[in-house]
N, C-alpha and C positions, 0 to 999 in steps of 0.2 A: 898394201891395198889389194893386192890380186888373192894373196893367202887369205883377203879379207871374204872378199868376193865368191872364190871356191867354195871357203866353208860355210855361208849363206846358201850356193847353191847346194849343196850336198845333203843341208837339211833333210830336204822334201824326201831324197832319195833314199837317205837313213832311214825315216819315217815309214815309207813304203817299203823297204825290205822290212823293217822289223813287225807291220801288221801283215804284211806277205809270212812269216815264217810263225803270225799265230794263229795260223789259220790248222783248224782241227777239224777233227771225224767224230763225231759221236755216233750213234745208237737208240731206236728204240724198236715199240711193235705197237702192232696196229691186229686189232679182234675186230672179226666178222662178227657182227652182233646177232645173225639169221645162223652160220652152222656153228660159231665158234673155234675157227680155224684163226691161227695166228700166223703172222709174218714180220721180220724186223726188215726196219729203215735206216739207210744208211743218211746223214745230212754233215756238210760242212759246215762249223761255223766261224769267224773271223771276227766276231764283234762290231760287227756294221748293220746288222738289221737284215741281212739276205743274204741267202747261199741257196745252196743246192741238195737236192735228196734224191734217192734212189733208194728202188726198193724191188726184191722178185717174191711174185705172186702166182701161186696157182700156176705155173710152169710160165708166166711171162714177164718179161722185166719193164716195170716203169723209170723214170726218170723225171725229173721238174726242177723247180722254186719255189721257193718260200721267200715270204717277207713278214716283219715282225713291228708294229706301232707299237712305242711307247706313249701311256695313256687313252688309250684308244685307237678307235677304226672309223669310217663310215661305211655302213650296209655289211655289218661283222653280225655274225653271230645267227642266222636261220638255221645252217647244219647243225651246229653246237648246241644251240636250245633244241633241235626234234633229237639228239642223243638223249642230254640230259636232264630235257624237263621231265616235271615233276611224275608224269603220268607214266613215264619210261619210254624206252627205246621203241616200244609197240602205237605209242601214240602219233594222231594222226600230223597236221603240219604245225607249225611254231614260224611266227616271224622274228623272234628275238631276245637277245640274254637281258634281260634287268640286273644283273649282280655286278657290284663294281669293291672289286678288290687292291688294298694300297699295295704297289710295289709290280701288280698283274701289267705282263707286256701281253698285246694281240696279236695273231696273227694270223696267216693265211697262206695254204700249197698246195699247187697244182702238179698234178702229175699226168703222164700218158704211157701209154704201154705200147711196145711193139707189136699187138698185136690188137690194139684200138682201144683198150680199158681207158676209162678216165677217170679222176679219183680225186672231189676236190675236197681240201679240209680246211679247218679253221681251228686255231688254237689257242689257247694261255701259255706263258710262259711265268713264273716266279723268278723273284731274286736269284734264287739262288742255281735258275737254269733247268730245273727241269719244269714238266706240265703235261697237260693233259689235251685230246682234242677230240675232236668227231670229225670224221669223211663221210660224203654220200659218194659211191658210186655211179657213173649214168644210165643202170639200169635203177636205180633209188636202194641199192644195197647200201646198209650202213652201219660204220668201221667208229670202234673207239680207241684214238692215240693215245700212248703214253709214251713219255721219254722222261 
């Protein structure tokens, strides 16, 4: 009964080392859509829908999270639609995406800089793990994700 007991309790903690040890780095970059300067983004992900990203910009380093809905958001999508509607990157404000794509995770990440940047984005992700995004920065500079 005790050897019963242990191995009941030991579950949880198998469980949690083994998504503790899947937890990865990826990669991507992020364009200034105003000079065209590029920067890559460093993000953890674990397969839980949130991690962490870090990223050095223009001599200063940000850092945040992200979090990622499956099937949707509420109040997703204003950066995203003024990247990529139709009229382009140059048009003026967008309250929101219309397009609903099967298999599309959403998502959302804040960043801050040591030196006061702020950098909020919003994203899709596919099946298959990568996508695309748009950031406005808080001066209304704005950036298009890819990973």
């Amino acid at each position: 009964m005790n050897c019963r007991l242990t191995l009941q309790l030991s579950a949880p903690l198998v469980a949690s080392l083994l998504l503790y040890a899947c937890t990865r780095t990826s990669t991507g970059h992020v364009y200034n859509l105003t000079t065209g300067q590029m920067f890559t983004f460093a993000y953890t992900f674990n397969g839980r829908g949130r991690g962490t990203i870090t990223a050095a910009m223009t001599g200063e380093n940000l850092s945040g999270e992200y979090s990622v809905v499956q099937g949707g958001a509420v109040s997703w999508g204003n950066i995203y639609a003024s990247v990529y509607s139709p009229a382009g990157a140059t048009s003026g404000n967008a309250n929101s995406i219309g397009v609903t794509t099967a298999g599309v995770r959403r998502g959302a990440a804040i960043l801050t800089g040591d030196k006061g940047s702020v950098l909020d984005c919003e994203f899709v992700v596919g099946m298959n793990g990568h996508g695309t995004g748009a950031c406005r920065a808080k001066d209304d500079t704005k950036y298009r994700m890819m990973f």
